[in-house]
C-alpha positions as CSV (number, residue, x, y, z in Angstrom):
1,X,0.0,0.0,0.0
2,X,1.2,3.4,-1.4
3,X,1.3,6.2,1.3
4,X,-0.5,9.5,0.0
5,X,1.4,12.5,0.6
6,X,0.6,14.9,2.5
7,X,0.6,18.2,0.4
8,X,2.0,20.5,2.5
9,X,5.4,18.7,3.5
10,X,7.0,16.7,1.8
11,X,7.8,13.4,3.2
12,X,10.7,10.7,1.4
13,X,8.7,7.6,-0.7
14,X,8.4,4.7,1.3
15,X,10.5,2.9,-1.2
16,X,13.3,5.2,0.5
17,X,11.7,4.6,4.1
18,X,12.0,0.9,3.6
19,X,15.5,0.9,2.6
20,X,16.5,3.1,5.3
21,X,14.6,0.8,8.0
22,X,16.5,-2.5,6.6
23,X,19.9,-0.4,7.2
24,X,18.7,1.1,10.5
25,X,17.8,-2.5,11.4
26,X,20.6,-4.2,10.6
27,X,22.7,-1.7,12.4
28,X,21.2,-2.6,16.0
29,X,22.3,-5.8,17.6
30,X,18.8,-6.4,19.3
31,X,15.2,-5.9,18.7
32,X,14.4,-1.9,18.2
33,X,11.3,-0.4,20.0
34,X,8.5,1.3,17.8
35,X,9.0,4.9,19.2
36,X,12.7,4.6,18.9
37,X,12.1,3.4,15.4
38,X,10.6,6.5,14.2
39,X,13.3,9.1,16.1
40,X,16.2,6.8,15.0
41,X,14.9,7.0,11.5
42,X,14.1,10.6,11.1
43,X,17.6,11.0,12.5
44,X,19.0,8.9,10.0
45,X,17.2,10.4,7.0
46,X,18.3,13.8,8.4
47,X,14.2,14.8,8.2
48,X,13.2,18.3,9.6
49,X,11.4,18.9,12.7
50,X,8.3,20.0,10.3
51,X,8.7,16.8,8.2
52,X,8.1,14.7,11.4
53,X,5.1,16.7,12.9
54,X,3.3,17.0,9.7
55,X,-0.3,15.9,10.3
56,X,-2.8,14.0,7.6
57,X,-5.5,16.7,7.9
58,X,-8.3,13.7,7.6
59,X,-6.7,11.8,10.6
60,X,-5.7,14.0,12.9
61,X,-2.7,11.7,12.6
62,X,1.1,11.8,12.6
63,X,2.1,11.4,8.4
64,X,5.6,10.2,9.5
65,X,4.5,8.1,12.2
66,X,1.7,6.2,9.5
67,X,4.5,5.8,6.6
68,X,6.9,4.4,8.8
69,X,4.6,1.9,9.5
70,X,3.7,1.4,6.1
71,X,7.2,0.5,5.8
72,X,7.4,-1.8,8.3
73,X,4.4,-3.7,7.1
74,X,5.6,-3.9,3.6
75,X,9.1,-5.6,5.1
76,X,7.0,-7.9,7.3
77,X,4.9,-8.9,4.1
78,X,8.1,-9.9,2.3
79,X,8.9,-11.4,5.3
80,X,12.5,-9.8,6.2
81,X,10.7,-8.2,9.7
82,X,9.3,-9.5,12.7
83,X,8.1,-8.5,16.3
84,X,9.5,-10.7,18.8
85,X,7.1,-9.2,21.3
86,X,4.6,-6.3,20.8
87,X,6.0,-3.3,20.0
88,X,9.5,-4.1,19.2
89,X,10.9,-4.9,15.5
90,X,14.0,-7.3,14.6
91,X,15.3,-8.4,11.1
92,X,14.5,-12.0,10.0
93,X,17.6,-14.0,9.1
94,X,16.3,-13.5,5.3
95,X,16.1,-9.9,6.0
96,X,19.5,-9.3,7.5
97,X,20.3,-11.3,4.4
98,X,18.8,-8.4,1.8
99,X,19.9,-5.3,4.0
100,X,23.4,-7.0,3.6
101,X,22.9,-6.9,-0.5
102,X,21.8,-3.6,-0.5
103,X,24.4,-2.7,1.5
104,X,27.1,-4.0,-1.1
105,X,24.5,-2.9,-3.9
106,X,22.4,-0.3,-3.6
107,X,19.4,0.5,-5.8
108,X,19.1,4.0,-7.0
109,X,15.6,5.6,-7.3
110,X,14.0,6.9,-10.3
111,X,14.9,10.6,-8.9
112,X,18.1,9.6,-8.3
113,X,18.8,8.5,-11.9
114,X,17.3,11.2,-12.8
115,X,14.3,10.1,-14.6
């Protein structure tokens, strides 16, 4: 599922989010808590203060908060992240396995190449 941006702050594509979460991931040495996972990754994307606190108008929710999530459901899907308990997320052993080849290989986005 495709996050819709919210116009007024502009937010990375989950594509980007998901990458970034596999690296983050694979850089801890335990399980990562879910409010941890959304500072650590802001940090880590080097997102503004503005970008983090955006709202969805409709919700009343936190836009970051919601596509980070997305993210993490996506990597779950494809089966590279688990919760060992409620509220904290690990890397399968298949899922350190791909943030290790992106780590040698990194895609590049469409933007990226330009396109």
């Amino acid at each position: 599922m495709k996050v819709r941006q919210n116009p007024s702050v502009k937010l990375p594509h989950q594509a980007e989010v998901e990458g970034k979460l596999l690296r983050l991931l694979l850089g801890t040495s335990h399980p990562i808590a879910t409010l941890a996972a959304y500072t650590e990754l802001a940090e880590y994307m080097k997102l503004t203060l503005e970008q983090t606190r955006a709202i969805y108008p409709n919700t009343g929710r936190s836009a970051w908060e919601y596509l980070v999530r997305q993210a993490k459901r996506r990597l779950k899907d494809e089966g590279w992240l688990y919760c060992p308990k409620v509220g904290l997320w690990a890397l399968t052993k298949v899922g350190v396995r791909e943030a290790q080849l992106r780590e040698r290989a990194p895609t590049l986005t469409a933007e990226e190449l330009g396109l």
